[in-house]
N, C-alpha and C positions, 0 to 999 in steps of 0.2 A: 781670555777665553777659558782657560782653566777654572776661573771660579765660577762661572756661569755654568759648566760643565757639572762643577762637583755639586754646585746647591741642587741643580735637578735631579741627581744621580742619589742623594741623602735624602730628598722630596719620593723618590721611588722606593728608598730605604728605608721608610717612614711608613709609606703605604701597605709596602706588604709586612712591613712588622706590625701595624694594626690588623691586617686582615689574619696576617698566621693568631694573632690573639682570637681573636671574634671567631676564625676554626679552632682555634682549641678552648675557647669556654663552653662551643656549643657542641667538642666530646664529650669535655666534661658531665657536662648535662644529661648525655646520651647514656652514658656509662653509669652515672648515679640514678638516673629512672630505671636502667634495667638491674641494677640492681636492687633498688626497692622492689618491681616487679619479681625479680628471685627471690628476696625476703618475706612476700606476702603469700608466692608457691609454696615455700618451704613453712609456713605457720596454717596454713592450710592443709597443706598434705600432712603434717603431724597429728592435725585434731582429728581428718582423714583416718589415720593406721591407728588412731585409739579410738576410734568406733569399732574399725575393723578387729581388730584386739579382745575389744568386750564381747563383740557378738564370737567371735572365735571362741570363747570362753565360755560364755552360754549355751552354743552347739555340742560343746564334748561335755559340757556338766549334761545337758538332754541326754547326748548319745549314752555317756556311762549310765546315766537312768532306765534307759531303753533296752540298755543290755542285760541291766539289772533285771528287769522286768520279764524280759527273753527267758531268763534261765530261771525264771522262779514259776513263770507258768509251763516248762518242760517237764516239772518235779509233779508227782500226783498231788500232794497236798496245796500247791501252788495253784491250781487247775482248780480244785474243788475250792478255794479259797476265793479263785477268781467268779465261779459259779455264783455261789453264795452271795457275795457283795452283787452282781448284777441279776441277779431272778428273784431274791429273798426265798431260797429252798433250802431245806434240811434234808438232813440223811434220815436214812426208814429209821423209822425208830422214835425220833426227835419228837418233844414236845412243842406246843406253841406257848408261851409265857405270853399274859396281856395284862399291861401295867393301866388299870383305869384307875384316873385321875377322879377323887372326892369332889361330888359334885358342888359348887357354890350357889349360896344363897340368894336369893334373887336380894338386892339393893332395895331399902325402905325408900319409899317415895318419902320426897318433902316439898312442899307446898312452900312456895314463894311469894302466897298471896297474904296482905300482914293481917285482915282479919281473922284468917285459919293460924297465923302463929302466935297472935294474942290467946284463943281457946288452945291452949298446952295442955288442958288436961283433957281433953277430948281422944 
């Protein structure tokens, strides 16, 4: 009776040592997809914070330009400067200067018909 005993009892020993394997390949598995899922967070949230990065970069290069801007139209000559570029006005006094362009000659016609360019001396 003793061996009838033990073969069943190593038949049971058998069983749950397949099952504890078959639980632990499919942690395994468990644990390597969440970590590819953490690996593709983390390559995504990098190319994420170097967008955010560029454009952070682009907002203070504006803003310093803005401020720039700020303090040059505060100044009189800044203002008049600003004037100027957006009315096209001079100060009393000022001349107008008008650069006219030399007129061009109107283009000879030429005839593409081959009777009229047989008679060349016409």
């Amino acid at each position: 009776m003793a061996m009838a005993g033990a073969g069943r009892d190593s038949a049971v020993r058998l069983l749950w040592r397949r099952v504890l394997i078959a639980v632990l390949i499919v942690a395994v598995f468990m644990a390597g997809w969440a970590a590819w899922g953490m690996y593709r967070k983390e390559r995504e949230s990098g190319a994420l914070r170097q967008q955010a990065e560029a454009r952070f970069a682009d907002l203070e290069s504006r803003h310093a330009k803005l401020v720039a801007d700020v303090a040059r139209l505060r100044s009189e000559r800044g203002k008049e400067q600003a004037l100027r570029n957006a009315y096209d006005v001079g100060r009393e006094g000022e001349r107008l200067i008008v650069i006219v362009e030399p007129p061009v000659p109107p283009a000879r016609a030429t005839s593409t018909r081959w009777y009229e360019r047989i008679q060349w001396w016409r």
